[in-house]
Short mmCIF file of the C-alpha atoms (twelve columns), coordinates in Angstrom:
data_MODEL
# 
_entry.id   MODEL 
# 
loop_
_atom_site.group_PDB 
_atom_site.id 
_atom_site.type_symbol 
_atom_site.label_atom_id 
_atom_site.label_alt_id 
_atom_site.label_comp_id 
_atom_site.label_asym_id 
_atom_site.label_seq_id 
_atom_site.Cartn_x 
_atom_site.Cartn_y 
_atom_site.Cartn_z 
_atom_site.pdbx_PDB_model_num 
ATOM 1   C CA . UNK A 1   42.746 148.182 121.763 1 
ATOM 2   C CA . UNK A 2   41.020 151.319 122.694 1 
ATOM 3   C CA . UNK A 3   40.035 150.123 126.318 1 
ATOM 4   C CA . UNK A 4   43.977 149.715 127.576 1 
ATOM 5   C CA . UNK A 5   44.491 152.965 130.197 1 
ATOM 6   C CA . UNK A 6   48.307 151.748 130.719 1 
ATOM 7   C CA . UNK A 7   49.694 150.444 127.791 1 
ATOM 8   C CA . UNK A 8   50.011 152.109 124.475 1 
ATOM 9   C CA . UNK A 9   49.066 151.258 121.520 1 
ATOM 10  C CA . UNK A 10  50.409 151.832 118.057 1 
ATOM 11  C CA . UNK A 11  49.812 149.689 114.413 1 
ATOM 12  C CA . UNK A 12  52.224 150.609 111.640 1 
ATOM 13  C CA . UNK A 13  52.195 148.630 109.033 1 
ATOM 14  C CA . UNK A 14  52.362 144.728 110.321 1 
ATOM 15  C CA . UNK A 15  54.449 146.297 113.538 1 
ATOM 16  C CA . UNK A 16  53.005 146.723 116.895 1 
ATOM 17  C CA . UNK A 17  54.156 149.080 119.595 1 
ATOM 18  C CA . UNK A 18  52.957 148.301 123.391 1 
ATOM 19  C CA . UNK A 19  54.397 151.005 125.575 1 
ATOM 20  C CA . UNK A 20  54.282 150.925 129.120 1 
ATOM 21  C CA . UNK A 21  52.759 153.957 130.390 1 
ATOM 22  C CA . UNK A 22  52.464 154.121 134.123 1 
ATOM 23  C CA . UNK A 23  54.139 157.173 135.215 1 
ATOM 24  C CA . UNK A 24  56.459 158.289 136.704 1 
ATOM 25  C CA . UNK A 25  58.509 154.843 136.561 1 
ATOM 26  C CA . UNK A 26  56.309 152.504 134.593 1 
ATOM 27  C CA . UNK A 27  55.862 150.082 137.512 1 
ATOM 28  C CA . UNK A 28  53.852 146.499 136.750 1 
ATOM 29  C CA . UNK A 29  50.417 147.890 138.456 1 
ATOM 30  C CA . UNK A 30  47.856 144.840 138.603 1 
ATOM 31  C CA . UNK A 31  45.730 147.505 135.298 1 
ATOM 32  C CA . UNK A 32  49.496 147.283 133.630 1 
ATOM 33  C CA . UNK A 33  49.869 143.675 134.262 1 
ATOM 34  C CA . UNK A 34  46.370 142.692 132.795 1 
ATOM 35  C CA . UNK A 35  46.198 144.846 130.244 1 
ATOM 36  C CA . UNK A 36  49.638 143.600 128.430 1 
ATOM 37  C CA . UNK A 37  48.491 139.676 128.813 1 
ATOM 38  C CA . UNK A 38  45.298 140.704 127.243 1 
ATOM 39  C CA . UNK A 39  46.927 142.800 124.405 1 
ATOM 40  C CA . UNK A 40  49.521 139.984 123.607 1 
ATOM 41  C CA . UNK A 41  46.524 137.366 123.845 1 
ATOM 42  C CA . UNK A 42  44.840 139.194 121.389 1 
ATOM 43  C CA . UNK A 43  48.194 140.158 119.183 1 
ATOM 44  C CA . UNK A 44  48.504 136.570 118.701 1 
ATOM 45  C CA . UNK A 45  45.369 136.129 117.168 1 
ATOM 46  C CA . UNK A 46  45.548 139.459 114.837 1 
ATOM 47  C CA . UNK A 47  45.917 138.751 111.295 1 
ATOM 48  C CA . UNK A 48  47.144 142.320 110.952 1 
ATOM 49  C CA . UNK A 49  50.285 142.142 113.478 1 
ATOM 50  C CA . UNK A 50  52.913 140.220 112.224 1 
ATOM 51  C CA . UNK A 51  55.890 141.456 114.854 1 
ATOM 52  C CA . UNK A 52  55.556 143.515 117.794 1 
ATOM 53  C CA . UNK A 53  57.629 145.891 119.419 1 
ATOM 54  C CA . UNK A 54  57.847 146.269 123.780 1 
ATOM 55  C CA . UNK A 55  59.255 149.655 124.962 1 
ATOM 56  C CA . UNK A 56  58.700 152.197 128.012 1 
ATOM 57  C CA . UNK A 57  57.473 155.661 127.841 1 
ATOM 58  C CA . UNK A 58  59.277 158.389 129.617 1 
ATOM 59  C CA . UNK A 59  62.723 157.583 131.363 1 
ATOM 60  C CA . UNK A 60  62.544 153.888 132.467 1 
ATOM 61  C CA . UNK A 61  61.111 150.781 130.535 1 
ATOM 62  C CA . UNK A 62  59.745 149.402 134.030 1 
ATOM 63  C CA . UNK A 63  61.169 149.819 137.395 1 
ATOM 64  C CA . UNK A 64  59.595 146.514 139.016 1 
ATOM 65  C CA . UNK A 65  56.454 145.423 140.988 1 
ATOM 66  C CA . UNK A 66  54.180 148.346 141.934 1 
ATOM 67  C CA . UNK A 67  54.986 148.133 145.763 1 
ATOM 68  C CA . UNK A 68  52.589 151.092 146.725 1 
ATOM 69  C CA . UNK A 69  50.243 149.364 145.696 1 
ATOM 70  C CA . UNK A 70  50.551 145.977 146.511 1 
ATOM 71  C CA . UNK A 71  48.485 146.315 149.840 1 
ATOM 72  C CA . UNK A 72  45.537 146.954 147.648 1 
ATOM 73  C CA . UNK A 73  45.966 144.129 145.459 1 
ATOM 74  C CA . UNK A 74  47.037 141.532 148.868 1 
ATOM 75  C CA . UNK A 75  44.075 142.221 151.139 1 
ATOM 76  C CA . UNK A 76  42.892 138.512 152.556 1 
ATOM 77  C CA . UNK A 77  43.619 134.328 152.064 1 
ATOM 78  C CA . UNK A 78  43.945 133.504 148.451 1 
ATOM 79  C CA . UNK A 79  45.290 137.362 147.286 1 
ATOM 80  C CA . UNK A 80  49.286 136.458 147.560 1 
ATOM 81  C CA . UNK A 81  48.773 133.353 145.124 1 
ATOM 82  C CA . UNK A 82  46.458 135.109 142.303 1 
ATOM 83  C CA . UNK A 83  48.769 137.907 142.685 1 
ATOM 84  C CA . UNK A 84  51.483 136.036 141.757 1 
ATOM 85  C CA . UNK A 85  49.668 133.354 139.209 1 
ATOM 86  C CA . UNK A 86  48.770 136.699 137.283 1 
ATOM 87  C CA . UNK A 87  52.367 138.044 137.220 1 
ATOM 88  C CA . UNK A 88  53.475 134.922 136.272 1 
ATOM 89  C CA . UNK A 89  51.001 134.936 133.095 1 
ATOM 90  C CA . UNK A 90  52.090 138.240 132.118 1 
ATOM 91  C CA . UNK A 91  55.720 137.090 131.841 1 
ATOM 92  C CA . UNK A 92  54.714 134.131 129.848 1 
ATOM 93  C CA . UNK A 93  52.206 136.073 127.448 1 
ATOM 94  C CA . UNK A 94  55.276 137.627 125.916 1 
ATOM 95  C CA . UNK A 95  57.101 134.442 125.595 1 
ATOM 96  C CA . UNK A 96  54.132 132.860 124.262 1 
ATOM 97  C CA . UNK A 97  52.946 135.205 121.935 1 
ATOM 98  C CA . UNK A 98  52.820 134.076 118.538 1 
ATOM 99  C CA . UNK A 99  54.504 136.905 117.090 1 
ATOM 100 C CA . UNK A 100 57.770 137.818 117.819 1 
ATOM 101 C CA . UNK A 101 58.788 140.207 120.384 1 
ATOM 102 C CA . UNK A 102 61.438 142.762 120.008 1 
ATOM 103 C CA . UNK A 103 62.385 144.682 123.894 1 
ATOM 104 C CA . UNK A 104 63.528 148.063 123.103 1 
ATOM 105 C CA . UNK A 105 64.586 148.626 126.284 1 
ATOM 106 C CA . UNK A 106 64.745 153.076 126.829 1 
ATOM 107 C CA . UNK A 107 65.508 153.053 130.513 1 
ATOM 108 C CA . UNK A 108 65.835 151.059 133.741 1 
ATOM 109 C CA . UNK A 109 64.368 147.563 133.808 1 
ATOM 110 C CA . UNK A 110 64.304 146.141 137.416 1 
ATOM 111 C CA . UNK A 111 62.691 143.063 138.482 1 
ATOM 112 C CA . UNK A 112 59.812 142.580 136.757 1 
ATOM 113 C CA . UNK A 113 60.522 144.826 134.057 1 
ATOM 114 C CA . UNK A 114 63.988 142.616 133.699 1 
ATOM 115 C CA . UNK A 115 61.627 139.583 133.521 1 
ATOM 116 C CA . UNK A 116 59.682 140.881 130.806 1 
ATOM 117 C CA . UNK A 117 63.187 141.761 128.472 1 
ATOM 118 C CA . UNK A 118 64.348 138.251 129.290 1 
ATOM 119 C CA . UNK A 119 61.002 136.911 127.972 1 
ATOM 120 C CA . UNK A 120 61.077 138.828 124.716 1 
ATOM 121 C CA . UNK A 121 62.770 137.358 121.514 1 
ATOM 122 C CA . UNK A 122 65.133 139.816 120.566 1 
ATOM 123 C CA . UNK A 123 66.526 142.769 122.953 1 
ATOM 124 C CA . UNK A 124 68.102 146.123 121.848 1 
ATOM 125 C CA . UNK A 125 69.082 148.719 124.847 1 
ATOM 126 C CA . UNK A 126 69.867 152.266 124.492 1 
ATOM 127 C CA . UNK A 127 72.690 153.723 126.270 1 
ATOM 128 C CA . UNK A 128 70.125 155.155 129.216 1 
ATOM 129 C CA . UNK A 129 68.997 151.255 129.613 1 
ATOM 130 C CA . UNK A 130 69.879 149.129 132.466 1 
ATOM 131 C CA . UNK A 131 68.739 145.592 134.150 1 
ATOM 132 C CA . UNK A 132 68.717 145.159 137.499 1 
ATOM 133 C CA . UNK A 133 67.322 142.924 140.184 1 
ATOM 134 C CA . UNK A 134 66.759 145.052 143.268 1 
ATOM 135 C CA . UNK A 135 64.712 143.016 145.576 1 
ATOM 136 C CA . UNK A 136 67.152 142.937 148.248 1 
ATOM 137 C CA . UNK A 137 67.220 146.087 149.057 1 
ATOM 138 C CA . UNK A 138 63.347 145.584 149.822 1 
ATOM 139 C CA . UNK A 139 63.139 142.416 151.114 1 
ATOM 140 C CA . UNK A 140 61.927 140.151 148.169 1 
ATOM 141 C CA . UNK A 141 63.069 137.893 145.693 1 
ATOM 142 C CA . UNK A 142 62.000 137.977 141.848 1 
ATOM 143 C CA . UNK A 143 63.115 137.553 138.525 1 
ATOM 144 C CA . UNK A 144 66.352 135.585 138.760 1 
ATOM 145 C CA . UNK A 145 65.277 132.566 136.952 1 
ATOM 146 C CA . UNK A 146 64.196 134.851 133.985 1 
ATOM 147 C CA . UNK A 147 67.365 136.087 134.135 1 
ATOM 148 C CA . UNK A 148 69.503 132.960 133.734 1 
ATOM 149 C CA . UNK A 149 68.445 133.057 130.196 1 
ATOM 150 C CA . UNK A 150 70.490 136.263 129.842 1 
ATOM 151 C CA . UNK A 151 73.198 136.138 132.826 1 
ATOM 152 C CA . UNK A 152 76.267 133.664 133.796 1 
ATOM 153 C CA . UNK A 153 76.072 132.383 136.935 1 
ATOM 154 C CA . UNK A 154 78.795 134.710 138.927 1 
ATOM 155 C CA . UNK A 155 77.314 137.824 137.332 1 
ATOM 156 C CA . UNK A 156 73.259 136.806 137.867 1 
ATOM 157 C CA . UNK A 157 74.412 136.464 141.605 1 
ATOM 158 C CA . UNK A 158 75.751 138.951 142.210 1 
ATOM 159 C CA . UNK A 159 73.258 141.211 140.573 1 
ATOM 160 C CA . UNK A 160 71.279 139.843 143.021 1 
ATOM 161 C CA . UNK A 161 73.214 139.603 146.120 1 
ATOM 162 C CA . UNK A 162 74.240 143.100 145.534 1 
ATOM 163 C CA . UNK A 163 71.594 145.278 143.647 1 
ATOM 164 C CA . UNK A 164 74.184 145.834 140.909 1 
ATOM 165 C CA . UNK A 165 72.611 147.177 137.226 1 
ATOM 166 C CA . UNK A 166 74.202 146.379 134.303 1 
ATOM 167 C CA . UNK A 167 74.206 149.502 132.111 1 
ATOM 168 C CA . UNK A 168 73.267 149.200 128.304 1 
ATOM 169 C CA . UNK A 169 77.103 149.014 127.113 1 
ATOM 170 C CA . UNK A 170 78.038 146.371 129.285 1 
ATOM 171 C CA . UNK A 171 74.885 144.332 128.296 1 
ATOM 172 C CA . UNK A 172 76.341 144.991 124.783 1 
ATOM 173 C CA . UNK A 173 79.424 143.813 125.637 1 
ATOM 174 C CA . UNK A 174 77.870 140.696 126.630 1 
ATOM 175 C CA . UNK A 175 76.139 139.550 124.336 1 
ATOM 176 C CA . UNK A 176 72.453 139.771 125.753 1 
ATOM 177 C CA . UNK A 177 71.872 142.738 123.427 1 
ATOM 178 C CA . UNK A 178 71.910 143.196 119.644 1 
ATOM 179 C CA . UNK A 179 72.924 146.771 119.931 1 
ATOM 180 C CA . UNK A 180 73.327 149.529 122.133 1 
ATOM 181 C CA . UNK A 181 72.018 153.067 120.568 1 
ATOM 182 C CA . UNK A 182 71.740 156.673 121.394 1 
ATOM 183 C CA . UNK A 183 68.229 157.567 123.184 1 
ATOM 184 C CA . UNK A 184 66.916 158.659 119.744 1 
ATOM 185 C CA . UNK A 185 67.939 156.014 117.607 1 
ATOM 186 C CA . UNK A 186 66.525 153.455 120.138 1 
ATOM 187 C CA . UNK A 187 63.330 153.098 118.140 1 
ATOM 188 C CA . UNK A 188 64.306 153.704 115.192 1 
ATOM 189 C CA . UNK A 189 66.415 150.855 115.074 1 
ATOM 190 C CA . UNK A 190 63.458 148.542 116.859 1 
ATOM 191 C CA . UNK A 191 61.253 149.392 113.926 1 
ATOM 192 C CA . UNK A 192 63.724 148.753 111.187 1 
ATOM 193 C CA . UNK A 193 63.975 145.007 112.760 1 
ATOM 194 C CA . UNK A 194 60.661 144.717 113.612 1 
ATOM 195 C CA . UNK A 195 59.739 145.049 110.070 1 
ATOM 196 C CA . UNK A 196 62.326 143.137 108.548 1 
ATOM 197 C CA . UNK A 197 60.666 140.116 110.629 1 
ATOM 198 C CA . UNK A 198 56.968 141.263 109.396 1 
ATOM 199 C CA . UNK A 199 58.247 141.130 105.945 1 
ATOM 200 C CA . UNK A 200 59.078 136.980 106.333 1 
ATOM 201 C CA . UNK A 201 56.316 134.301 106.032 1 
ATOM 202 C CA . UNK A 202 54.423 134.869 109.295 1 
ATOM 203 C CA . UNK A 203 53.710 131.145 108.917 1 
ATOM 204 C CA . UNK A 204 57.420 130.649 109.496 1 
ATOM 205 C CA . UNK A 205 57.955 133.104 111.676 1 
ATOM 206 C CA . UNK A 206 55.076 131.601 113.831 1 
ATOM 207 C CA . UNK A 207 55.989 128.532 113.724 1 
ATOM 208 C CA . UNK A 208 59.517 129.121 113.868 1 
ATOM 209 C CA . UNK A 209 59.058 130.758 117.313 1 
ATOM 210 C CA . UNK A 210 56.627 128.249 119.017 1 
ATOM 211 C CA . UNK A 211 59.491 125.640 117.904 1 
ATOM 212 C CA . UNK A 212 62.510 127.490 119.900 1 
ATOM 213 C CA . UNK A 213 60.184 127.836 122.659 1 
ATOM 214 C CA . UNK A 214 59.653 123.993 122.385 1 
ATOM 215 C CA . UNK A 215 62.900 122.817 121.750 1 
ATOM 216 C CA . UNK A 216 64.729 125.511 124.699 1 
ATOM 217 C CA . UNK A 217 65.100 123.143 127.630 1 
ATOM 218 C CA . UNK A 218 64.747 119.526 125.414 1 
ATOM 219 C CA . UNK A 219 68.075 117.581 124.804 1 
ATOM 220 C CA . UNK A 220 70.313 117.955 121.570 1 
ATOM 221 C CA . UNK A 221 68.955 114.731 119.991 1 
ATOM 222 C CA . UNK A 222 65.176 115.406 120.700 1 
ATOM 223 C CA . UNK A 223 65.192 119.349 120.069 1 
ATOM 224 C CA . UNK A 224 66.612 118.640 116.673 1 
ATOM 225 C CA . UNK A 225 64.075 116.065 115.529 1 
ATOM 226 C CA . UNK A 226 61.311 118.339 116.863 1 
ATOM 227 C CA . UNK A 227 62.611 120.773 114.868 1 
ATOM 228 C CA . UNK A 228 62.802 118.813 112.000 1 
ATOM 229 C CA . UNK A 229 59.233 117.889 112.289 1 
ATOM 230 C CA . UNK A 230 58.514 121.351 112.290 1 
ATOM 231 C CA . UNK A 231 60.233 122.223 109.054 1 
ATOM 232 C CA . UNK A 232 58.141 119.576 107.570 1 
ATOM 233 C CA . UNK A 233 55.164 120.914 108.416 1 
ATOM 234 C CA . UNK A 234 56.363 124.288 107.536 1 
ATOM 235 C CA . UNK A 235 57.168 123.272 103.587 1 
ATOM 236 C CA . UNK A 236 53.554 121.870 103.510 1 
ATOM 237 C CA . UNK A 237 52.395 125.746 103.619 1 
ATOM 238 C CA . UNK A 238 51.798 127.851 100.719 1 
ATOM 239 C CA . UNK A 239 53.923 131.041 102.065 1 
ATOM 240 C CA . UNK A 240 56.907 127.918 102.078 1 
ATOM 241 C CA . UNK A 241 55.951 127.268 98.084  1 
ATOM 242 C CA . UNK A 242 55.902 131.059 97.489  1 
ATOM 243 C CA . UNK A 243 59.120 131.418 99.078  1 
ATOM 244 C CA . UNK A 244 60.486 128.557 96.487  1 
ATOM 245 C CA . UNK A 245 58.841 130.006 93.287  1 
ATOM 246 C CA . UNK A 246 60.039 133.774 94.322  1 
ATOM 247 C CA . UNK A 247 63.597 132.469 94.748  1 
ATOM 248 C CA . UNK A 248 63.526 130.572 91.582  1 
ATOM 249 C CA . UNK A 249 61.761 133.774 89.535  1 
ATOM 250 C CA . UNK A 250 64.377 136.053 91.709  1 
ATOM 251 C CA . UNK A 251 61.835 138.609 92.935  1 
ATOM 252 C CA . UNK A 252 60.049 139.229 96.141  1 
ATOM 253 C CA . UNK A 253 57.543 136.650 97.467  1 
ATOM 254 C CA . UNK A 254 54.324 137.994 98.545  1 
ATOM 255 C CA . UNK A 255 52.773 135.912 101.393 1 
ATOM 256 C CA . UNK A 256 49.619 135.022 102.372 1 
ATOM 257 C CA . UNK A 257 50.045 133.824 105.789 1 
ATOM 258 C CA . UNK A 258 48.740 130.471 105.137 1 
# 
């Protein structure tokens, strides 16, 4: 990973951090954008990444679409719509990645940065953390129908109708966060779960993933038996078997990812 310029990089252990680095505010540059589609692409592929963690450096986890420099990215016919297939991709490359995602969301995530927690797996906030959709203040639309994954209906409208952020305590309150944390025990906390998920089968927590993605808009009756195809295949694996002796000999299993 040692030709990303915007996004961090950090292995420990089977955990990956990718931190946004695009100061002062961490806005989604077209570099930023790339770069975290290709590292995820390539994440998902790594033997030696099992769960990864998705965090901001500085002050804010990512305050939106880099509007300073969106003149240089929309120049002529054909710019708006690769501009926006590309931002689309990067949304979907976290969603997609085979390993799980954990959003340790440090500061203010607007727009596209709101987008990209919604896409993760599993978010934790710290008390500086907020999501917002802002567009209207600017004239634009964006991120709304990420949001509905996280938002009721009167509250994602208004949000944005109004510009309103929802601080890190109330997103607690809610629900759409597993914990709210002081500053410094923001990642802390995201590497304590991170590793508790690299220390399953990453067969199962592959598969397991790809399935919830699957099943997330099907109907009760046909997400179900998906899902129950999937376990099938899952229990054909030798990390499944390993699971089954280790619980039977009581002691740790030791997987193989196959």
């Amino acid at each position: 990973m040692n030709d990303l310029t915007q996004l961090g990089y950090q292995l420990d252990g089977y955990v990956a951090t990718l931190t946004l680095n695009v100061p002062p505010v961490n806005a989604l540059t077209r570099t930023l954008n790339d770069e975290l589609t290709l590292a995820l692409d390539r994440i998902s592929e790594m033997d030696t990444v099992r769960a990864v963690i998705l965090t901001g450096a500085g002050k804010v986890f990512c305050a939106g679409a880099d509007l300073k420099g969106r003149a240089e990215v929309i120049k002529g016919p054909g710019d708006l719509p690769a501009h926006s297939r590309r931002t689309r991709e990067c949304f979907h490359a976290i969603r997609e990645c085979a390993k799980p995602v954990v959003c340790a969301i440090n500061g203010a995530a607007l727009g596209s940065g709101l987008a990209m927690a919604a896409s993760s797996d599993i978010l934790i906030a710290s008390e500086k953390a907020s999501l917002g959709l802002p567009e209207v203040d600017v004239g634009l639309l964006g991120g709304s129908r990420h949001a509905m994954r996280l938002f009721s209906h009167s509250r994602l409208r208004r949000m944005m109708l109004t510009g309103m952020r929802v601080t890190g305590e109330e997103l607690y309150r809610l629900g759409i966060v597993e914990a709210c944390t002081k500053p410094e025990d923001l990642m802390p906390m995201a590497m304590e779960l991170a590793a508790t998920i690299a220390s399953k089968s990453p067969v199962s927590t592959r598969m397991g993933k790809h399935t919830m993605n699957v099943i997330e808009d099907m109907s009760l009756r046909d997400g179900y038996r998906y899902e129950q195809d999937m376990t099938a295949q899952i229990a054909k694996t030798d990390d499944a078997k390993e699971a089954q002796r280790a619980f039977a000999e009581k002691r740790a299993p030791v997987f193989t990812g196959r």
